[in-house]
Backbone as XML, in Angstrom:
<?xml version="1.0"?>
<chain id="A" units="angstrom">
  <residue number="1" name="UNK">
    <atom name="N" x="0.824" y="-1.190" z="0.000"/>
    <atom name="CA" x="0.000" y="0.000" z="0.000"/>
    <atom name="C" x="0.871" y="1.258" z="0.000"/>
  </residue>
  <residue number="2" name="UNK">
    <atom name="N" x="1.908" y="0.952" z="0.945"/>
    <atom name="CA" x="2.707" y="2.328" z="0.743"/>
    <atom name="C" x="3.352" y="2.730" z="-0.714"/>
  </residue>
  <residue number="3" name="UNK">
    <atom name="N" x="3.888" y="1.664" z="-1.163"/>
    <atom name="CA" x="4.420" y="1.902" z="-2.551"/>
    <atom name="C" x="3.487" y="2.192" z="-3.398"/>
  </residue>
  <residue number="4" name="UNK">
    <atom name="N" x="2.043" y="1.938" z="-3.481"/>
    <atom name="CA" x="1.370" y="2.061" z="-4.057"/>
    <atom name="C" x="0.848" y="3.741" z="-4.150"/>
  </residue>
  <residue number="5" name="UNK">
    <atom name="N" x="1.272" y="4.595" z="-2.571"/>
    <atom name="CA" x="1.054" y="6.282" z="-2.556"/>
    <atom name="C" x="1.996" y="6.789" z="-2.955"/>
  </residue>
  <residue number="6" name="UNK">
    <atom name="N" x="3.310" y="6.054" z="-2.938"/>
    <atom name="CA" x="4.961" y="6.766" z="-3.308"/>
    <atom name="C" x="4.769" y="6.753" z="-5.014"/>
  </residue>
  <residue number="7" name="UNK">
    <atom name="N" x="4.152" y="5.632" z="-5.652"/>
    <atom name="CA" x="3.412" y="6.153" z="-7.095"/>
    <atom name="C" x="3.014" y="6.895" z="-7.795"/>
  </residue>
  <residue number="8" name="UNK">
    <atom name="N" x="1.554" y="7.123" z="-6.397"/>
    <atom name="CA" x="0.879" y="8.104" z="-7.162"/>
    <atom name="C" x="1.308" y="9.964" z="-6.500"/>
  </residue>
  <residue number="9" name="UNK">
    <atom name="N" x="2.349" y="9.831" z="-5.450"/>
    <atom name="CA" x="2.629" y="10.569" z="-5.329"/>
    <atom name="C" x="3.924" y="11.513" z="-6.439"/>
  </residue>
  <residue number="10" name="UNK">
    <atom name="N" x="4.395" y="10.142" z="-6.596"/>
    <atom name="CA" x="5.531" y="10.273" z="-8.333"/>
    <atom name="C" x="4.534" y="11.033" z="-9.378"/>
  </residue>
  <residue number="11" name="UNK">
    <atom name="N" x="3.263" y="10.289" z="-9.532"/>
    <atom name="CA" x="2.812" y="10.638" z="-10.835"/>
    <atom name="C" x="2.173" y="12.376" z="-10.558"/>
  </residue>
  <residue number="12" name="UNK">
    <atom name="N" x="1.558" y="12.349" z="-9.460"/>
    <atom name="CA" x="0.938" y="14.209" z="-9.198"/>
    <atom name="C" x="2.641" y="15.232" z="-9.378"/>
  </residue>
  <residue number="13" name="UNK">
    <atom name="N" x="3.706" y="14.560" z="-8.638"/>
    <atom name="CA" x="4.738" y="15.592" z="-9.050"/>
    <atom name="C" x="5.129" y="15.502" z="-10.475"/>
  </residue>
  <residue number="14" name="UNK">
    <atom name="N" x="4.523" y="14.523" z="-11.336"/>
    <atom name="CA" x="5.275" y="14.809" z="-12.415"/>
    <atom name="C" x="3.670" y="15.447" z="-13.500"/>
  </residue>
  <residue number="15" name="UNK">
    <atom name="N" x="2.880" y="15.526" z="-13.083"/>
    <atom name="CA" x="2.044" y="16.509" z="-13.492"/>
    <atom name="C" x="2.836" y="17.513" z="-13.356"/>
  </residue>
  <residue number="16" name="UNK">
    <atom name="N" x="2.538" y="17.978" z="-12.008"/>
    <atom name="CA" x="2.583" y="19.336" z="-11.686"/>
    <atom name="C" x="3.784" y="19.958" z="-12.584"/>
  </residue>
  <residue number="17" name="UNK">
    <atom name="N" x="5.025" y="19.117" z="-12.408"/>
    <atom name="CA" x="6.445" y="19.548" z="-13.029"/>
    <atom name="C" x="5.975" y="19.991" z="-14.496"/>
  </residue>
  <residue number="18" name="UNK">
    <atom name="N" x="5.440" y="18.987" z="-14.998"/>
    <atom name="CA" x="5.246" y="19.075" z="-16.784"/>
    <atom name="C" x="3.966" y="19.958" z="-17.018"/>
  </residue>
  <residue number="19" name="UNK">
    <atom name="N" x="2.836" y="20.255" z="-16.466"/>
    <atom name="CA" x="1.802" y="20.507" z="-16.565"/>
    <atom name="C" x="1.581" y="21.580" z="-18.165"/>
  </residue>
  <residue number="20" name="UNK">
    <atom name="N" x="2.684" y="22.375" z="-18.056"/>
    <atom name="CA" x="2.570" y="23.176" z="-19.447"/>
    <atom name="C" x="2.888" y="22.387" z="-20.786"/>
  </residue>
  <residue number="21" name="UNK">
    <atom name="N" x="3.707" y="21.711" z="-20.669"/>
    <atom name="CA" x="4.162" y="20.528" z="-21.544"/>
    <atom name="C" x="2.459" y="19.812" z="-22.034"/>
  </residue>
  <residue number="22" name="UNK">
    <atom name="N" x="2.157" y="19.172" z="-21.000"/>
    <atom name="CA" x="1.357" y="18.391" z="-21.371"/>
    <atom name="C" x="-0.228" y="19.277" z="-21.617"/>
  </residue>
  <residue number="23" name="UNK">
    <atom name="N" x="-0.531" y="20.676" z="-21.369"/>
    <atom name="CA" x="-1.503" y="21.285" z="-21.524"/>
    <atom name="C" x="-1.415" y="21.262" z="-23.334"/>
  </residue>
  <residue number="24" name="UNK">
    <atom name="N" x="-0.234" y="21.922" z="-24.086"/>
    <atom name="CA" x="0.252" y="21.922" z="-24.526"/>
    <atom name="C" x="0.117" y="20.654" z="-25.774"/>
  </residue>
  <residue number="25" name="UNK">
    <atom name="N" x="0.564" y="20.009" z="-25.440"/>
    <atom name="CA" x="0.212" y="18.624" z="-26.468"/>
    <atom name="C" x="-1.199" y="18.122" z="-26.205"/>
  </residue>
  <residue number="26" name="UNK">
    <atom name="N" x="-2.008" y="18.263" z="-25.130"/>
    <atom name="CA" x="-3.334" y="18.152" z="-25.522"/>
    <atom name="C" x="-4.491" y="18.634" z="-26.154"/>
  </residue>
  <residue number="27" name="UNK">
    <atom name="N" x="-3.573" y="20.185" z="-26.316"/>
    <atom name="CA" x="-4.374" y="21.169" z="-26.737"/>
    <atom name="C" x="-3.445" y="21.166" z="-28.392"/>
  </residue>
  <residue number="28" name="UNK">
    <atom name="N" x="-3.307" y="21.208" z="-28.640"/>
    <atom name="CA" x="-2.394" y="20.544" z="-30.610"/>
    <atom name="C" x="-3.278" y="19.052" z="-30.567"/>
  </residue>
  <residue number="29" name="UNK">
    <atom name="N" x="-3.377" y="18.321" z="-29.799"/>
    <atom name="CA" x="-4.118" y="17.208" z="-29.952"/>
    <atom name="C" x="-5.761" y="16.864" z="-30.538"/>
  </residue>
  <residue number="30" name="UNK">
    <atom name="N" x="-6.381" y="18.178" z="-29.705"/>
    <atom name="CA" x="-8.058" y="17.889" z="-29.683"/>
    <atom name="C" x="-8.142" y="19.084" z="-30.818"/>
  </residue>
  <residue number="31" name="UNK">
    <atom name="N" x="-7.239" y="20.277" z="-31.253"/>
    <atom name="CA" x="-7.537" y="20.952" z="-32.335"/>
    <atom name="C" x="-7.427" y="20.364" z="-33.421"/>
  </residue>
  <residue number="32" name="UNK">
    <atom name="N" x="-6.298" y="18.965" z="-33.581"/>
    <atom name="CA" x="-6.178" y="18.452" z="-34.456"/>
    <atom name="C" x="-7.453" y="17.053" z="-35.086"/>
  </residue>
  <residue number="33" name="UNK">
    <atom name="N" x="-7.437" y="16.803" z="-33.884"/>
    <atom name="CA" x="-9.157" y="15.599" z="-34.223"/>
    <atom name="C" x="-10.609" y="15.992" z="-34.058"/>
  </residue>
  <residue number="34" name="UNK">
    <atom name="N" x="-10.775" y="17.282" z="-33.416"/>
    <atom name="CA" x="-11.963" y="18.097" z="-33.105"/>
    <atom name="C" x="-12.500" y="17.847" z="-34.762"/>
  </residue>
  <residue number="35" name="UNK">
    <atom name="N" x="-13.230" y="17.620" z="-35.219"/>
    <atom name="CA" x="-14.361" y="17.834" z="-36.482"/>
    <atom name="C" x="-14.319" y="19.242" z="-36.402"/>
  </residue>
  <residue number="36" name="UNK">
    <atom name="N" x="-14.521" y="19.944" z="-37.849"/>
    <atom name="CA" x="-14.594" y="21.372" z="-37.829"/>
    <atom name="C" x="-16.219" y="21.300" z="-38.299"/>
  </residue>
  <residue number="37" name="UNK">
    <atom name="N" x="-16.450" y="22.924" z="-37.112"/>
    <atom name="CA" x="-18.008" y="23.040" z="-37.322"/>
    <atom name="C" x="-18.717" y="22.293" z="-36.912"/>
  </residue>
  <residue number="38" name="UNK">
    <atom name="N" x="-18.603" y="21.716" z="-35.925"/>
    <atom name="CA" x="-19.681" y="20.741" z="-34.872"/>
    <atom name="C" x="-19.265" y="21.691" z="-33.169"/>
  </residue>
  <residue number="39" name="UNK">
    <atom name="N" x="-20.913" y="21.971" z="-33.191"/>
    <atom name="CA" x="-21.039" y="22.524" z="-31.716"/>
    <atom name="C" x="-21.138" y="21.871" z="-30.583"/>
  </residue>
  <residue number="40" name="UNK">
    <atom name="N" x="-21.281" y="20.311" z="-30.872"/>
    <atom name="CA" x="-21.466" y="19.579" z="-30.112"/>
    <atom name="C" x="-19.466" y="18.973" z="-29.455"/>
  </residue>
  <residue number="41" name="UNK">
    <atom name="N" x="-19.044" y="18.946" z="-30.603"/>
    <atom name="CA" x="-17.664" y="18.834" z="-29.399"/>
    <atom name="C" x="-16.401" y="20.193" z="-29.605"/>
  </residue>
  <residue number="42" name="UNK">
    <atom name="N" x="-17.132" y="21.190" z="-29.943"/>
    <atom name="CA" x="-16.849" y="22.054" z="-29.704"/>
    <atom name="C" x="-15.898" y="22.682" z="-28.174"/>
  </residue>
  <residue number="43" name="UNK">
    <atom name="N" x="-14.775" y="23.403" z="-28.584"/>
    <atom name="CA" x="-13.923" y="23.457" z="-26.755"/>
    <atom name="C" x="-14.406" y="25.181" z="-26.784"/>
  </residue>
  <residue number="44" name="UNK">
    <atom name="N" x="-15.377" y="25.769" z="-27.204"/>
    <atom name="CA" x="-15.545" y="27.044" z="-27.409"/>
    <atom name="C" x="-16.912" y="27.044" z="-26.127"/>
  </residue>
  <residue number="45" name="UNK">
    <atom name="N" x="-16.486" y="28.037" z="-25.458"/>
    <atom name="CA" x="-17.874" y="28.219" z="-24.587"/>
    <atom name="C" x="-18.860" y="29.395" z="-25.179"/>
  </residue>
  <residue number="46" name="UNK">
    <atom name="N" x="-18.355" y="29.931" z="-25.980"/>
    <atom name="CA" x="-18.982" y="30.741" z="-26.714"/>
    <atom name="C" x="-20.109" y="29.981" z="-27.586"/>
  </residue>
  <residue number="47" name="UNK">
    <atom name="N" x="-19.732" y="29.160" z="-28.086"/>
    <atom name="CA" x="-20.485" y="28.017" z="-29.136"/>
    <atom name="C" x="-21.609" y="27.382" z="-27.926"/>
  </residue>
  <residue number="48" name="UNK">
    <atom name="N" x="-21.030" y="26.918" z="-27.039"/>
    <atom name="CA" x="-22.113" y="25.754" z="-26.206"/>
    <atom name="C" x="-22.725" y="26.647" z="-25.650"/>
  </residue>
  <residue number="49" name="UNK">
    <atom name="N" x="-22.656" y="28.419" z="-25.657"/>
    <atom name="CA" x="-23.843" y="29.158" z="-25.341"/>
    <atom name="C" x="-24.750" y="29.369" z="-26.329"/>
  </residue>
  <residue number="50" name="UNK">
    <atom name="N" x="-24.398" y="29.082" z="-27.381"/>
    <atom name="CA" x="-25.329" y="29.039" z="-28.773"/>
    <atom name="C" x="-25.011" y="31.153" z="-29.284"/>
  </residue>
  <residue number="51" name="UNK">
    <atom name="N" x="-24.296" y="31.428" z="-28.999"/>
    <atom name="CA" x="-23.236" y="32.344" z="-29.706"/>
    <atom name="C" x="-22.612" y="32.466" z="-31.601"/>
  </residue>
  <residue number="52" name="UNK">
    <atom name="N" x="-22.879" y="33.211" z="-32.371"/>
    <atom name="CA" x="-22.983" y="32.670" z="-33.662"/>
    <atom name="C" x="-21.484" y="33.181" z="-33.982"/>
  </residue>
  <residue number="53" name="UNK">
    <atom name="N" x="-20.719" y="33.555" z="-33.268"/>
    <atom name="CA" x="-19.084" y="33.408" z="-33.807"/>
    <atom name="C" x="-18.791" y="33.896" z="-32.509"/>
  </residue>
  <residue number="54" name="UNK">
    <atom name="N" x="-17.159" y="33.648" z="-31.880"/>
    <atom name="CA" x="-16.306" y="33.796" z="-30.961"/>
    <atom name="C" x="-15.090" y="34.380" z="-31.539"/>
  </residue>
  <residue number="55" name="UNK">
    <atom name="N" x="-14.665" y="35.830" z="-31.734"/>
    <atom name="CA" x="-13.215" y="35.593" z="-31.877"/>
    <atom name="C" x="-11.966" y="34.408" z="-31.560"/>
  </residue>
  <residue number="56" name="UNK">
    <atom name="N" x="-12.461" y="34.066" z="-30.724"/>
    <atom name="CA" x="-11.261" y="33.132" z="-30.337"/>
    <atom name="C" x="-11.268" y="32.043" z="-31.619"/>
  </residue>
  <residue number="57" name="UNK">
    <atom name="N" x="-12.316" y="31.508" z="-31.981"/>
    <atom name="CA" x="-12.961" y="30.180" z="-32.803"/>
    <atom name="C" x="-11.743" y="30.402" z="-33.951"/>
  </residue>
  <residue number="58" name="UNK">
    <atom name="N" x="-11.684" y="31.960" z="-34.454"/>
    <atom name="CA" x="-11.211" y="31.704" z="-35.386"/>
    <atom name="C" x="-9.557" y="31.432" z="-35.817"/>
  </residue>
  <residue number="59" name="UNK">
    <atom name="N" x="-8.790" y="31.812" z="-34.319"/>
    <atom name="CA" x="-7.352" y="31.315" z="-34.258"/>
    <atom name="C" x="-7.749" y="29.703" z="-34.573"/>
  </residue>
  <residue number="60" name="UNK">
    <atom name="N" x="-8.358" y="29.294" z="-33.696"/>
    <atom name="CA" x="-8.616" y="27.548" z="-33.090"/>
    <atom name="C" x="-8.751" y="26.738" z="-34.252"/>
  </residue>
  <residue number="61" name="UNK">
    <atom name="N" x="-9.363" y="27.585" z="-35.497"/>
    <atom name="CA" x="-9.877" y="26.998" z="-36.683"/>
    <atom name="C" x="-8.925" y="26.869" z="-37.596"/>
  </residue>
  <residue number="62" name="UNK">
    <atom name="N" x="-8.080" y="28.047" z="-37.700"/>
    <atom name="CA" x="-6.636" y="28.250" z="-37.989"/>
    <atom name="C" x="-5.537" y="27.244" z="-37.942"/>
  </residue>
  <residue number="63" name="UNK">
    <atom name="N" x="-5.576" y="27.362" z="-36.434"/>
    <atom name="CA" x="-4.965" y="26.209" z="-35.781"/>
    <atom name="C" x="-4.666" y="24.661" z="-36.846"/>
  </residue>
  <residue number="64" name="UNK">
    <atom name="N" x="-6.242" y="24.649" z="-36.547"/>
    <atom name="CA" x="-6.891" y="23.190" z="-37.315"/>
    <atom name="C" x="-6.244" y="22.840" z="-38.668"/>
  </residue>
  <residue number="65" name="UNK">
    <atom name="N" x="-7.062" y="23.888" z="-39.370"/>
    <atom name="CA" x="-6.085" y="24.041" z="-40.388"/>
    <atom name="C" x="-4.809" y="23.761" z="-41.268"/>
  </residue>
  <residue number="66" name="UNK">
    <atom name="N" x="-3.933" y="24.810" z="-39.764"/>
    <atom name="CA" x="-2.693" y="24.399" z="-40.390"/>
    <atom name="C" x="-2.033" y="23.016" z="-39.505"/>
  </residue>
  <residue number="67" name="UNK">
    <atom name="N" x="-2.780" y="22.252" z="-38.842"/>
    <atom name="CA" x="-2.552" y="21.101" z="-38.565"/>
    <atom name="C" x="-2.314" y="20.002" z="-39.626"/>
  </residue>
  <residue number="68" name="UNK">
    <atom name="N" x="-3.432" y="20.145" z="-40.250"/>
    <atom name="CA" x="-3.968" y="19.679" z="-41.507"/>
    <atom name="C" x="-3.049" y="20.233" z="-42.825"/>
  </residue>
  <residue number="69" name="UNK">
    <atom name="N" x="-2.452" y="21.055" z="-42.733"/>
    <atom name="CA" x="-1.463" y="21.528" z="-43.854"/>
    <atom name="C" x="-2.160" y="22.207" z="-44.828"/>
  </residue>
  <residue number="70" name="UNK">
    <atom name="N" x="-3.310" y="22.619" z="-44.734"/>
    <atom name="CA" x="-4.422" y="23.380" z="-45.693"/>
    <atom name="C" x="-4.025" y="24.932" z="-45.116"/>
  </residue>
  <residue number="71" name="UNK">
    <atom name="N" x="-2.914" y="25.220" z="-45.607"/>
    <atom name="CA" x="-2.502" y="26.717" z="-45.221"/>
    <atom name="C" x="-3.592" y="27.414" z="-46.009"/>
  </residue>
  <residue number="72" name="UNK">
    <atom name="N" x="-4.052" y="27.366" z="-47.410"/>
    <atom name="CA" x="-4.834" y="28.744" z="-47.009"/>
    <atom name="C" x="-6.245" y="28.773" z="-46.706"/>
  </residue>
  <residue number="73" name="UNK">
    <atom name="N" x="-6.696" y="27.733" z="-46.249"/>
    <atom name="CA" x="-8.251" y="27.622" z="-45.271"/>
    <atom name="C" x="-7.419" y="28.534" z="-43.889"/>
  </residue>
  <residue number="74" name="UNK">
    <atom name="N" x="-6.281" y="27.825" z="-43.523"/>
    <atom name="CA" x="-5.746" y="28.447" z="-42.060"/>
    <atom name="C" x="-5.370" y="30.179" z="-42.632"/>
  </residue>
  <residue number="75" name="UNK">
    <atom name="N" x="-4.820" y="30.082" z="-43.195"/>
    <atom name="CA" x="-5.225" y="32.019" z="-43.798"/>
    <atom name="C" x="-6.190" y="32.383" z="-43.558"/>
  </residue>
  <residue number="76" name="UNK">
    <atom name="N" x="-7.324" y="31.703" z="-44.485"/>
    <atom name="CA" x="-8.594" y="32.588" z="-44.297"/>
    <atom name="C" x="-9.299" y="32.537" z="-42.936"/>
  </residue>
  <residue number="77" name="UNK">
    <atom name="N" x="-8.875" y="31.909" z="-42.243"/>
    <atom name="CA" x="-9.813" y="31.776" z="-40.290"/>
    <atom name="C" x="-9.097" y="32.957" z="-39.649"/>
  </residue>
  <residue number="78" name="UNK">
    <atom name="N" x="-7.664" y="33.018" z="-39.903"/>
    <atom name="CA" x="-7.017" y="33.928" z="-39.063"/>
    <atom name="C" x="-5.428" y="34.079" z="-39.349"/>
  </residue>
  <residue number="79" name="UNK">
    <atom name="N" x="-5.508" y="35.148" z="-39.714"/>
    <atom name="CA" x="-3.871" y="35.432" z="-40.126"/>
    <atom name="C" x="-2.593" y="34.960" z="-39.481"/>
  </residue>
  <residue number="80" name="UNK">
    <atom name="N" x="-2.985" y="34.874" z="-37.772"/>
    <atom name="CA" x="-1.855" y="34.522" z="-37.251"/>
    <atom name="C" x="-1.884" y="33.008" z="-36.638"/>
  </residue>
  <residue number="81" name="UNK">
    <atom name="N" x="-2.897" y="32.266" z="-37.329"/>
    <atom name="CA" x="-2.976" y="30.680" z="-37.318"/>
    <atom name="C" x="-1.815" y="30.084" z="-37.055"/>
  </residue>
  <residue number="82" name="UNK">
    <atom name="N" x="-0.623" y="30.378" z="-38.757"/>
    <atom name="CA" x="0.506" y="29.690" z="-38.573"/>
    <atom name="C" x="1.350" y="30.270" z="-37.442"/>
  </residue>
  <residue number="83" name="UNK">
    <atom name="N" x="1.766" y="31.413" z="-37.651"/>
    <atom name="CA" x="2.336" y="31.720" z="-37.027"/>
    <atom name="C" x="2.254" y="31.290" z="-35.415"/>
  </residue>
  <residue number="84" name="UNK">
    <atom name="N" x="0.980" y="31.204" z="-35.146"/>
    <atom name="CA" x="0.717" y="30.514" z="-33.985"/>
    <atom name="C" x="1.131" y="29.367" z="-33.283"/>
  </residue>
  <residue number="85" name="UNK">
    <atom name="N" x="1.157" y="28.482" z="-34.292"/>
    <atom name="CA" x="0.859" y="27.397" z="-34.071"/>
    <atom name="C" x="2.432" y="27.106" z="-34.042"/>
  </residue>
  <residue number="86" name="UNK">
    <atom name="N" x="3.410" y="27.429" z="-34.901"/>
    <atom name="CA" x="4.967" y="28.039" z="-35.179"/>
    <atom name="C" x="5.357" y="28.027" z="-33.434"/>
  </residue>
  <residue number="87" name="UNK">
    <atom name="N" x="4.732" y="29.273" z="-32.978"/>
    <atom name="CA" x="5.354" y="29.483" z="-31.896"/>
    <atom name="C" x="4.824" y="28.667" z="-30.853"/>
  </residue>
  <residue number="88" name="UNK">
    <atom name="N" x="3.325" y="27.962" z="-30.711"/>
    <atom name="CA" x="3.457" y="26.622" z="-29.673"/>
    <atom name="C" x="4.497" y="25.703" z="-29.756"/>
  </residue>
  <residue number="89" name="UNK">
    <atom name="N" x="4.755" y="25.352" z="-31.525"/>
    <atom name="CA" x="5.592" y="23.976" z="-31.195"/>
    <atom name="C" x="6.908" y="24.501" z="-30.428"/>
  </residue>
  <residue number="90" name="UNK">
    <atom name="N" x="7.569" y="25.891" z="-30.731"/>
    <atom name="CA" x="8.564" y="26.048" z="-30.823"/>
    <atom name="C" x="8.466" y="26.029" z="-28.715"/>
  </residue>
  <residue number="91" name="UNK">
    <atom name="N" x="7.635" y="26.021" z="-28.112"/>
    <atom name="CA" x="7.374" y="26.201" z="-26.811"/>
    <atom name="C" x="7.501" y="24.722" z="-26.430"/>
  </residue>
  <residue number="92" name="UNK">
    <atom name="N" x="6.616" y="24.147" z="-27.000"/>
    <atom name="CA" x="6.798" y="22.929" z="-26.710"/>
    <atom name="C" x="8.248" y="22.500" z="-26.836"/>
  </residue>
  <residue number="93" name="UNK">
    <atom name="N" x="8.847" y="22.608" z="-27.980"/>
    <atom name="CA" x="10.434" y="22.054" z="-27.769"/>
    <atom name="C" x="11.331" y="22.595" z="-27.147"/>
  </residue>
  <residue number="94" name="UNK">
    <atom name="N" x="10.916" y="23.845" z="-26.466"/>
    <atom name="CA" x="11.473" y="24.538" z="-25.226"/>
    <atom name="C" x="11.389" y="23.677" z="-24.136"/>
  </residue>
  <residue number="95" name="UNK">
    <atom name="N" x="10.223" y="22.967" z="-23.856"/>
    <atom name="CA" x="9.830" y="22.262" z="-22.676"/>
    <atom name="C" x="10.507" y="20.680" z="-22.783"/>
  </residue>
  <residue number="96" name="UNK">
    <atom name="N" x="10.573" y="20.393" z="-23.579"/>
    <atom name="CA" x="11.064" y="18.976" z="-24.113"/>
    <atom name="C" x="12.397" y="18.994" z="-23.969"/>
  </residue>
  <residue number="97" name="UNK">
    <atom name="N" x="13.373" y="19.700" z="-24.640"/>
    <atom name="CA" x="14.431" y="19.961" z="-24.877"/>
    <atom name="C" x="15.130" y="21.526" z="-23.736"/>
  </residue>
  <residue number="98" name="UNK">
    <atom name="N" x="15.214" y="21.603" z="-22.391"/>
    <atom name="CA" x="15.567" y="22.873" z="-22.014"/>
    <atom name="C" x="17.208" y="23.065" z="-22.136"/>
  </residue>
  <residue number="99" name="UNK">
    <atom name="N" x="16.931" y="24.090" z="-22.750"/>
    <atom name="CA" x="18.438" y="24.884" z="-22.650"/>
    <atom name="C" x="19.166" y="24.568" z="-21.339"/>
  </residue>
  <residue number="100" name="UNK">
    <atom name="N" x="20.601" y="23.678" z="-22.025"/>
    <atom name="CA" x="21.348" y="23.078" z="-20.645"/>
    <atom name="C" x="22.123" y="24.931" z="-20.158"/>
  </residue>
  <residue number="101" name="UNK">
    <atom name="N" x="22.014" y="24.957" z="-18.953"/>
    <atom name="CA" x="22.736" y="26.348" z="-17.766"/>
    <atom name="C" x="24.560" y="26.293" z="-18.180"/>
  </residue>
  <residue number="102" name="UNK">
    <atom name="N" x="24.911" y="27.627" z="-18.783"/>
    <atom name="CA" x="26.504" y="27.452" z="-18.456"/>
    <atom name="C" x="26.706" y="28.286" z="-17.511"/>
  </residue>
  <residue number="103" name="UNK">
    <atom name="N" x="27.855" y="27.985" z="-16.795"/>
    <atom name="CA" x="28.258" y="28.806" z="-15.764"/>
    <atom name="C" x="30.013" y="29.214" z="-15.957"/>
  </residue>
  <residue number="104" name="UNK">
    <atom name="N" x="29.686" y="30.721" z="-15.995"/>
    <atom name="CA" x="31.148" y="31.405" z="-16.324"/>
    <atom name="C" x="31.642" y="31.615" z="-15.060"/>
  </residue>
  <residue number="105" name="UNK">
    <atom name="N" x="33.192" y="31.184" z="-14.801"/>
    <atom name="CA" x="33.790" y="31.466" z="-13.471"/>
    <atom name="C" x="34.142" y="32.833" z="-13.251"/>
  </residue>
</chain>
């Protein structure tokens, strides 16, 4: 039983440690399999208020988009789609990969 809390006490610190990491790849994840234009699994609360556009929708759609490699559908949702999406991964491989510390004497 004890080893069994030293576990799950492993696994909550390694949430907590990674938590941006893994927000991060879940969120590139569900933009990428989300169906476009269904309100029903929609991550927009704007939408599940029955709201007929969200600014936000249209980065997200973007997003999608250029997941999908259909750069200019991701143009037309929102200009800074790629670019967006550019600078998550590049976050993400910040988190994956951290810059090893030098130390000058």
């Amino acid at each position: 039983m004890k080893t069994l809390i030293s576990f799950y006490h492993k696994i909550i610190k390694g949430i907590k440690t990674n938590f941006e990491l893994l927000f991060w790849i879940t969120a590139m994840t569900a933009l990428f399999f989300l169906p476009e234009k269904s309100s029903a699994t929609s991550l927009c609360v704007f939408t599940w208020l029955g709201f007929g556009h969200c600014p936000g929708c249209g980065i997200g759609h973007a997003i999608h988009y250029a997941l999908h490699l259909d750069l200019i559908a991701s143009f037309q949702h929102h200009i800074m789609g790629i670019p967006g999406l550019i600078i998550i991964f590049i976050r993400i491989k910040q988190l994956l990969y951290p810059p090893k510390q030098t130390y000058e004497a």
